[in-house]
Structure formats: C-alpha cells, structure tokens
C-alpha positions in Angstrom: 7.0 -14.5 -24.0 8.1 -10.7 -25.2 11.1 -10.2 -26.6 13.2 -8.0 -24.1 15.9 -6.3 -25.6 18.8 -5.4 -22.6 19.4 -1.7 -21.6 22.9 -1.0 -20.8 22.0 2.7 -20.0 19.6 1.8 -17.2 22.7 -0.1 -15.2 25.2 0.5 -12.3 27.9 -1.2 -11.1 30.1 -4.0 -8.5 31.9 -4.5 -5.2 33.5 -2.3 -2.9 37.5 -1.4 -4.1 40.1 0.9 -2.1 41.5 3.7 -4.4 45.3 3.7 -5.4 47.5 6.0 -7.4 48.8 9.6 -7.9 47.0 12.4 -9.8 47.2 15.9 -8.4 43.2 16.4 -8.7 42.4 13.0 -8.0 45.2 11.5 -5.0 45.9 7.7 -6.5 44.7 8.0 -10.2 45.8 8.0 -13.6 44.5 10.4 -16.3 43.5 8.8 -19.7 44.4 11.6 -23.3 40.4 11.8 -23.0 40.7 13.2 -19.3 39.3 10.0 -17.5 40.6 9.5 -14.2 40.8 5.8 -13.5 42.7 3.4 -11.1 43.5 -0.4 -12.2 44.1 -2.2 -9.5 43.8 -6.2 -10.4 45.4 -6.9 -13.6 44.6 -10.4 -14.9 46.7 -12.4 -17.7 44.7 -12.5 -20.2 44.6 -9.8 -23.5 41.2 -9.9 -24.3 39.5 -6.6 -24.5 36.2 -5.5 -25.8 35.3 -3.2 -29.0 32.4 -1.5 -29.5 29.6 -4.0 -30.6 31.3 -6.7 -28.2 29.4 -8.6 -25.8 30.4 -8.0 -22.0 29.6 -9.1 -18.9 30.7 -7.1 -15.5 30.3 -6.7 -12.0 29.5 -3.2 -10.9 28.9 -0.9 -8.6 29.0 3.1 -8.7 29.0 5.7 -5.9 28.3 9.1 -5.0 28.7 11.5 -2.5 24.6 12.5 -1.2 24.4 14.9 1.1 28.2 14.7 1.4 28.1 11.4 2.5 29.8 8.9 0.3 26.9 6.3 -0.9 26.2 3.1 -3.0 23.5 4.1 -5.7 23.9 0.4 -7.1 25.4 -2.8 -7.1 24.9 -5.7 -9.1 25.4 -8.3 -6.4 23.0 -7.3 -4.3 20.0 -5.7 -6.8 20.6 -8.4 -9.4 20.7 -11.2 -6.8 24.6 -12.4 -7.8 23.9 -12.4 -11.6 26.5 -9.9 -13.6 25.7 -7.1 -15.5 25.7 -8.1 -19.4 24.6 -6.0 -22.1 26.7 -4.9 -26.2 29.2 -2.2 -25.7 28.0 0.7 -27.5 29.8 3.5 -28.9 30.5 6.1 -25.9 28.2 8.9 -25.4 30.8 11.9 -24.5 35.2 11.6 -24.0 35.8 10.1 -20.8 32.2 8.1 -20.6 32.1 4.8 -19.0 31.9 2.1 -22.0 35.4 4.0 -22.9 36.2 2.8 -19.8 35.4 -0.4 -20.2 37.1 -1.0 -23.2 40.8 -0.1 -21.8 39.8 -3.2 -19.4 40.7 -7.1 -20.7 38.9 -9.9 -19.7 39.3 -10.2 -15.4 40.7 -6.9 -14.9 39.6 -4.8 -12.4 39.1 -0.9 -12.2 37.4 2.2 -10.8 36.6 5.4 -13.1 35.3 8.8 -12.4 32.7 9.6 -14.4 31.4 13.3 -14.7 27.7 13.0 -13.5 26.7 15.8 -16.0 27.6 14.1 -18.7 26.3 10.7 -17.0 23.0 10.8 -16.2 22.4 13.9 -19.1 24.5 12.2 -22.2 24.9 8.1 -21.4 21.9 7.6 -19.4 19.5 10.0 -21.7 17.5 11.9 -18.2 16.2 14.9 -19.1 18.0 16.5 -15.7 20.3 15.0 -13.5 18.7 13.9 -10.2 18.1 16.4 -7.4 20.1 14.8 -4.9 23.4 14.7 -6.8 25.1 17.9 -7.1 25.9 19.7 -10.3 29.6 19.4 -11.7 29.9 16.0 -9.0 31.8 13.0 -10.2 30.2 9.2 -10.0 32.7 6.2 -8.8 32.4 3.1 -11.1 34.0 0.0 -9.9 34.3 -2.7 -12.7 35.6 -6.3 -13.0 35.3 -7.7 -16.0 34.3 -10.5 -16.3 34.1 -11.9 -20.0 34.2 -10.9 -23.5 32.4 -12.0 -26.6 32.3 -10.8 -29.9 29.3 -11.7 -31.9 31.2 -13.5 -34.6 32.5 -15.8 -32.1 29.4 -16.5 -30.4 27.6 -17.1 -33.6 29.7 -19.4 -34.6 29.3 -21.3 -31.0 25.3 -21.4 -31.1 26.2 -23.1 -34.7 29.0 -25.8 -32.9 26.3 -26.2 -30.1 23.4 -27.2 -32.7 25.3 -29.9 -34.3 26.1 -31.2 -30.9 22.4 -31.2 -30.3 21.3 -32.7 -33.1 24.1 -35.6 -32.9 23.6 -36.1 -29.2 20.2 -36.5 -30.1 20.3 -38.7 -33.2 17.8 -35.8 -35.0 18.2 -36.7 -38.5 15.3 -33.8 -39.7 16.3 -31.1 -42.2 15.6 -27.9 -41.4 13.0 -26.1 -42.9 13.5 -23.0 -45.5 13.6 -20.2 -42.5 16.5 -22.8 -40.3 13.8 -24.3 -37.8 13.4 -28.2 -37.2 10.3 -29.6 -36.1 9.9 -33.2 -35.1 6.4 -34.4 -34.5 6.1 -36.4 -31.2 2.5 -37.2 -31.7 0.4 -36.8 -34.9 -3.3 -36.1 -35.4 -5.8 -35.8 -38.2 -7.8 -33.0 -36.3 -8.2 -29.3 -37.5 -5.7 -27.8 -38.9 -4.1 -24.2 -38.5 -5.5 -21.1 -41.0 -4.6 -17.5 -39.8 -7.0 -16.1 -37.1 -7.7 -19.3 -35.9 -8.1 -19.7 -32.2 -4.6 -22.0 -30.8 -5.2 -23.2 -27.3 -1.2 -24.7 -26.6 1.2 -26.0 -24.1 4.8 -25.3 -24.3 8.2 -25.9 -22.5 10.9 -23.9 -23.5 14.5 -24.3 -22.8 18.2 -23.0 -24.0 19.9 -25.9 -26.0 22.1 -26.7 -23.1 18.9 -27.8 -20.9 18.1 -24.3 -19.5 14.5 -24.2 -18.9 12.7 -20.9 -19.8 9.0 -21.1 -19.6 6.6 -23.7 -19.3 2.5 -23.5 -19.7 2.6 -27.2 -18.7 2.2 -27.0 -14.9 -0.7 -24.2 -15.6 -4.7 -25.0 -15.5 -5.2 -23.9 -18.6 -3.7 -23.9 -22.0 -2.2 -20.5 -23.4 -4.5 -19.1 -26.0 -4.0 -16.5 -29.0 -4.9 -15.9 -32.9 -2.7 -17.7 -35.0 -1.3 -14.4 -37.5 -1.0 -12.4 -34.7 2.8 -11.7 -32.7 2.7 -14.2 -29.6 6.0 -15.3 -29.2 9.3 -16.2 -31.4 8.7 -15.8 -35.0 10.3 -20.2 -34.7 7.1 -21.1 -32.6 5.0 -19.2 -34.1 5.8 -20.9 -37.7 5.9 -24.2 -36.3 2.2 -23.8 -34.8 1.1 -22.9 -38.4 2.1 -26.7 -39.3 0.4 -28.5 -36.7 -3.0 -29.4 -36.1 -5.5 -30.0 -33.2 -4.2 -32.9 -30.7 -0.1 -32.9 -32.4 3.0 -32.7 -30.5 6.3 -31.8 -31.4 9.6 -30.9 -30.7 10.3 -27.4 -32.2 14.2 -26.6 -32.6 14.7 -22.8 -33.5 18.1 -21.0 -34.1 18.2 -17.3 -32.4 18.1 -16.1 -36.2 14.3 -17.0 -35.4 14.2 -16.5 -32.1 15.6 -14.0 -29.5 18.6 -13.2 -32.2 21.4 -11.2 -31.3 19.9 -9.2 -28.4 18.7 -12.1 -26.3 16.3 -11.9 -23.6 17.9 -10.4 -20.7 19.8 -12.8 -18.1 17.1 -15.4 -19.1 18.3 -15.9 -23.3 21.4 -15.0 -24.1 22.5 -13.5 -27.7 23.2 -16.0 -30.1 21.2 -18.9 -28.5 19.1 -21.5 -29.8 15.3 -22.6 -28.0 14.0 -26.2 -28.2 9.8 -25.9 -27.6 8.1 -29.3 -26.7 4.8 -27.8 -28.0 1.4 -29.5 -27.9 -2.2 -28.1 -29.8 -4.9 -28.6 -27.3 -7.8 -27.2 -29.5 -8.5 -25.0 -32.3 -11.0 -22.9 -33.1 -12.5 -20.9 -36.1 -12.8 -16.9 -35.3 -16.0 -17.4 -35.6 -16.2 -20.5 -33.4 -14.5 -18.5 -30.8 -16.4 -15.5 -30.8 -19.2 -17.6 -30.4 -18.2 -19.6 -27.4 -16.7 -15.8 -25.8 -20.1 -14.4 -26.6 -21.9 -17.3 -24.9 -19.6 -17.0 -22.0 -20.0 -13.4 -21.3 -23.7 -13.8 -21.3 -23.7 -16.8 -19.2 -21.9 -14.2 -16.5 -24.3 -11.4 -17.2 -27.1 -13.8 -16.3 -25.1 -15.1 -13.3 -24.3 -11.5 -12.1 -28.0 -10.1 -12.8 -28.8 -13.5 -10.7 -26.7 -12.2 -7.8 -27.7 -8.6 -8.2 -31.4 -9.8 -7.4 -30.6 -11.8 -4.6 -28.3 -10.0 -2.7 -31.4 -7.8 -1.1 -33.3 -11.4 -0.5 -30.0 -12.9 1.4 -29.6 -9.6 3.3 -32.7 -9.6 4.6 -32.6 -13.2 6.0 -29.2 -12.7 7.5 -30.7 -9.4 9.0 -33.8 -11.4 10.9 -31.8 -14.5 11.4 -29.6 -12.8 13.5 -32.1 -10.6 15.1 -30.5 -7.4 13.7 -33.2 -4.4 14.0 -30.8 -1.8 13.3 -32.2 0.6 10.6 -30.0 1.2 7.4 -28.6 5.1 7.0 -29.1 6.4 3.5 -26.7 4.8 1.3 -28.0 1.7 2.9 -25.4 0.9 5.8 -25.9 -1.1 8.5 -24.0 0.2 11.8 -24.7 -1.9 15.0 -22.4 -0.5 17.8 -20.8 -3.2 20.1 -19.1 -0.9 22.3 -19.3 2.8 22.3 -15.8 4.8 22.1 -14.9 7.2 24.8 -12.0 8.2 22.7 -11.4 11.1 20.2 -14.1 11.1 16.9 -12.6 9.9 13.9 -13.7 12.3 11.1 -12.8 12.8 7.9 -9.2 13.6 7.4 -8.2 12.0 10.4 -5.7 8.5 10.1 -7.3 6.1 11.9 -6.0 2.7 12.9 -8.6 -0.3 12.9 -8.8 -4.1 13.8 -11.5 -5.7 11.5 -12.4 -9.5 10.3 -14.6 -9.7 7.2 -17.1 -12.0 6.1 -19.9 -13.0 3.8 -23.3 -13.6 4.4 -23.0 -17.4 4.9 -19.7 -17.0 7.0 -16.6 -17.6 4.9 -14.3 -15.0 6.2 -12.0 -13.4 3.4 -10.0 -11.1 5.4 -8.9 -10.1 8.7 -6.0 -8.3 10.2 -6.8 -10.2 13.4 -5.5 -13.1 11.8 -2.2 -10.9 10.8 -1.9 -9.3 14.2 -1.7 -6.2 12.7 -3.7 -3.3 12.7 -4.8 -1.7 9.0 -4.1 2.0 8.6 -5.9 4.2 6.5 -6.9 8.6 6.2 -10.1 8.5 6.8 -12.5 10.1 3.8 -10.1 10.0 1.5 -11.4 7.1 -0.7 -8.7 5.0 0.4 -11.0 1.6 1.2 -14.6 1.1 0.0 -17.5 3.9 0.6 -19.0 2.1 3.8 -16.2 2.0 5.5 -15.4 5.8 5.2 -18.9 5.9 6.4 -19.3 3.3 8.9 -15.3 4.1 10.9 -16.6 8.1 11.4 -19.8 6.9 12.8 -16.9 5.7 15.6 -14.9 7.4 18.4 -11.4 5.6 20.0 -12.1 2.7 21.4 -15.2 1.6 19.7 -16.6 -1.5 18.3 -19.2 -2.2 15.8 -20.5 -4.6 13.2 -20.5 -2.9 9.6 -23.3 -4.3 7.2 -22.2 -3.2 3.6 -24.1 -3.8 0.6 -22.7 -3.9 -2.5 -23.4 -0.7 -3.8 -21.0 0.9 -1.3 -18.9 -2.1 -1.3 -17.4 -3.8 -4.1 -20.4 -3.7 -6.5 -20.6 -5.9 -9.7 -16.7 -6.4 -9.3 -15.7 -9.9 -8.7 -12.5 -10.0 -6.1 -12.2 -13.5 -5.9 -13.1 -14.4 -2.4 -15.9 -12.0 -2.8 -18.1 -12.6 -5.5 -20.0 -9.6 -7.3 -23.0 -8.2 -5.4 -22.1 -9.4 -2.0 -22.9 -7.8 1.2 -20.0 -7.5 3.6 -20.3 -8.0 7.3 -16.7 -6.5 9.1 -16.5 -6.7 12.8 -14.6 -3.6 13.4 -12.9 -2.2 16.2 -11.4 2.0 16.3 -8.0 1.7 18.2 -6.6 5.0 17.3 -7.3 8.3 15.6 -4.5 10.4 14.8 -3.8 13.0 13.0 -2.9 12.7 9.5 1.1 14.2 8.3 0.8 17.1 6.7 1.9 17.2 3.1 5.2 18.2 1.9 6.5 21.8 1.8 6.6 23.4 -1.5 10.1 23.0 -2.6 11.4 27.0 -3.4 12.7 27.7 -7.0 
C-alpha cells in the first residue's frame, strides 16, 4: 500500500438546495465583511465549528452556469458513491474562498456560497487558467452540509482510548516496542532470518482497530515480494518484518504515529487510526539468491520464447496443408483466403470500417470474437489502430466481404505474450467487412 495523502483542492460539493434570502446583487443572500454571499438555510443545534487545521467531513455539490444553462460540475453522492467529502481545513486561499465558508458553518448546518470562479479554480484550486467552458468573472454555487468536525487533539487522543480497548478486549499483555508498535508472534520459526536487501516473500491482512479490513495478499496466488530496506508499505510493517524470520507469523499492532499518521489514507484510513497486520514470512532470500533464481527464470523464458519463435513457421505450415490452404502469402507474409467477395465500397486507408471477426490459434482455442459480443468492432483503417495484418488484410476487402486472415507473428503480436496468445503465435480471424464509412473529420482549429 502507498500512502495517499487527501486533496481537498481537487473536490466539489452536495445535494441540490433552493436559494433563500435578500441581497440586492444576489436576491435571497447575505453578504459576509469579506464580501461572501451565502444563504443558511438548515441550522442545527449544535456549536461545533471548525478552525483551520480541523478535520471535516461534508456533503457537496457546486454548480455553474455552462453555456447559460445552470449545471452540476460535482456531487459527492453520486461520484463518491454516498461516502462524504473529508479532508483538514486549510487556511483560505483569497477573502471570500470556500474553507472560509466552511468555517462559519457548525457541525449539521447547512449552506450555499458563491464562490468567484477566478479566484476558484486560479487561487484555491491552483489551475494554471480557469476552464474554457466557464466564463470569466462567473460565480460557482457550493452547497455544504456539514457533517462532522474533529480537531486533531481530539482524535488523537481517541486512537489512544481505542488502543487500550484493544489491547484489553484482547487480553494483549506485550509492551510495545521503542518506536510504539506491538508484535505478537502467532507462529515461530528457526528459519532465515531478515538482513537489509533480503528478498521477503509475505502475506498480510490489514485492518482499522475497529475490524475494518483494508488489504489482504491472503486470497492472492502468490505472496507479495520486495527488498527488505527498501519503502513498501507502513514504516510499523516494515519494522516488524525486520524481526521475523522465514515460516513466522504474527500479529503486528501499529499506532498511525507509524503508520498512515495524521493524513490517513483517503476514505479507506482515517487520520489518527491505528492498523493491526496478521503478517506471515513465506520465504527469504539473499540478493544474491534472488538474482540468481530471476536470472535463471528470465533465461528459462528466453529459451521458451526462441523455442516458439522456431516453431511457429513449422506449425504454420502444417495448419496450412492440413487444411488444404494453397493461398500464397503477400510480402509481409499474410495469408488472405477470400470467403465471399464484397460488392460494396473498398475499404482503404483512412476509411472507418466496421468488422465482425472470431480469432483463433493454430490448434483452435478461440481468444476473441465480437460474434460472441454481438457487436461489431470499429476501427480507421491504416491508422495503426489494431495489429499490422489487419490494416493489411481489411483493405484487401470491399463491403460485404468475407475472408480468413492468416497472421504471423511478425505482423501480429510478435514476441509479446497477451495471455491467451502466447508469443510467436500465428493468428487465424474469420473476418467479415460490414461497413466502410467515412472517417469524422478532425476538429476545427479553435480561433485566438
């Protein structure tokens, strides 16, 4: 896992409000000593209200007119999927921004402020121009309900309350070591122990404290692999590791001092919050071990690709006389049996044309087909869009065609290996033309 730190100046904002108040410039709305026009209108109980440094969390959207149509630029209940927006209220940008805004709101209130888009997308949201389709001197909408406050004394001093609940809930009698983190070993082992730029081949489920889970390599094929003294993930883990040996399991409890601290890690961590890692060494190497065995592997595929590479011409050639196939190749060493001849228009090179094609290998095992989607693929013909024999093979058509596309390698895929197709294969596509159109023309020049 990277550590994410949150972008506040990358967000937008909430539901859908009507507009209220008196203001002569602004019909319904109050005018802050800044010059903020803004409209409360759902006042909760509570006196809570953030400072700068505070933790909030909000639901937002913002608004502006496009074209002179009013329209939503973003909501956070629709683009992030219910979850609120949540990020540390930083000092404002310019009088009359949005976090000063925010900060004349207390915990449930809810608000609308018009925001100078200028100053928006130039000052708070650092673009180096403001975007074509808003217009200069235009004002944003923000709606805002606020929906908590924290200040990062008081949520350190949760993470601490929740740790000693952990610990008792768990009868966890272990001390912590110099740096806060507790590790309980699970399983122990007498196998290789841990140097810096060892080779670590590891499992690990992480989760919050409360049960959360994160991450987990468990359910995966293979272990996670990296060089112990280089960054992998939470400086907690990464200690911890650096105590275990080959075949050991333990339970690794790390305070956010050590882990995702008082940023967090988006919606996923939250500041303040401790991890608990059931971690488990599957193997460990020396460097040079490892080096070794990667050396060994990569020439174990050179020898398996130079292999294929030699008998890619030998299978081609028995596919070729098995199925009776006398067609001569062109120069690049296409194949291009014709099922059905076109009566249609000629697809040529910068035409868009619009095919129907199943693809298979030389022993049969179809990888693709858009039969099997019922729906046509579209592509500009010549343009290097799809692999060099079909750019060949398509404008050897007219509309209405059908044909059988041989494809070596070489104008195919080549040494590349694309998982159902293994390096050095030759391609057969049953191919039919159903259109050719002409292509859109590109955009106008925009005048300055």
């Amino acid at each position: 896992m990277k550590k994410v730190i949150f972008n506040p100046l990358a967000i937008v904002l909430m539901v859908a409000f009507t507009s209220l108040a008196c203001s002569s410039k602004y019909p319904g709305f109050d005018k802050s000593q800044s010059g903020m026009y803004y409209k409360l209108y759902s006042i909760s109980k509570d006196t809570t209200k953030p400072h700068t440094g505070f933790w909030v969390s909000l639901d937002m959207k913002y608004t502006a007119k496009v074209k002179g149509v009013d329209t939503v630029l973003f909501d956070s209940k629709t683009q992030l999927k219910g979850e609120p927006v949540r990020f540390q209220l930083p000092p404002s940008d310019f009088k009359g921004d949005l976090y000063e805004g925010i900060r004349m709101l207390s915990t449930g209130d809810s608000a609308v402020f018009i925001i100078n888009a200028d100053s928006l997308f130039l000052k708070t949201f650092k673009m180096s121009q403001r975007p074509a389709m808003i217009d200069s001197n235009s004002v944003l909408y923000f709606y805002v309900h606020l929906i908590s406050v924290e200040s990062p004394e008081k949520m350190k001093a949760a993470e601490e309350i929740a740790l000693k609940k952990y610990l008792e809930d768990n009868k966890i009698m272990n001390s912590p070591n110099a740096s806060g983190i507790y590790l309980i070993e699970t399983v122990s082992s007498q196998g290789m122990k841990i140097d810096s730029g060892s080779m670590v081949k590891l499992h690990f489920m992480v989760s919050t404290i409360d049960g959360k889970q994160i991450f987990s390599s468990m359910d995966r094929p293979e272990p996670l692999k990296f060089e112990y003294g280089q960054k992998f993930d939470t400086p907690g883990l990464e200690e911890a590791v650096g105590t275990m040996k080959k075949g050991s399991k333990a339970k690794v409890i790390v305070p956010s001092k050590m882990a995702f601290g008082e940023m967090g890690r988006g919606n996923a961590v939250p500041p303040y919050t401790t991890l608990v890692y059931d971690v488990e060494i599957v193997d460990v190497q020396t460097k040079a071990d490892y080096e070794k065995e990667q050396a060994d592997v990569k020439k174990k595929e050179v020898q398996k690709q130079e292999s294929a590479k030699k008998d890619e011409s030998v299978l081609r050639q028995k596919y070729l006389q098995d199925n009776k196939i006398t067609a001569k190749p062109t120069a690049s060493g296409l194949y291009y049996i014709e099922q059905a001849k076109g009566t249609g228009v000629q697809a040529v090179p910068g035409k868009k044309v619009k095919v129907h094609y199943t693809g298979t290998l030389l022993n049969g095992t179809k990888f693709d087909s858009s039969r099997d989607r019922k729906e046509p693929f579209e592509f500009t013909l010549g343009k290097g869009q799809v692999i060099k024999g079909w750019d060949e093979g398509i404008a050897m058509m007219k509309k209405g065609g059908k044909a059988i596309l041989i494809v070596p390698s070489s104008i195919g895929y080549g040494e590349r290996d694309m998982g159902e197709i293994p390096p050095y294969s030759t391609l057969v596509f049953d191919v039919e033309l159903i259109d050719v159109m002409d292509a859109a023309p590109p955009a106008a020049p925009v005048k300055k």
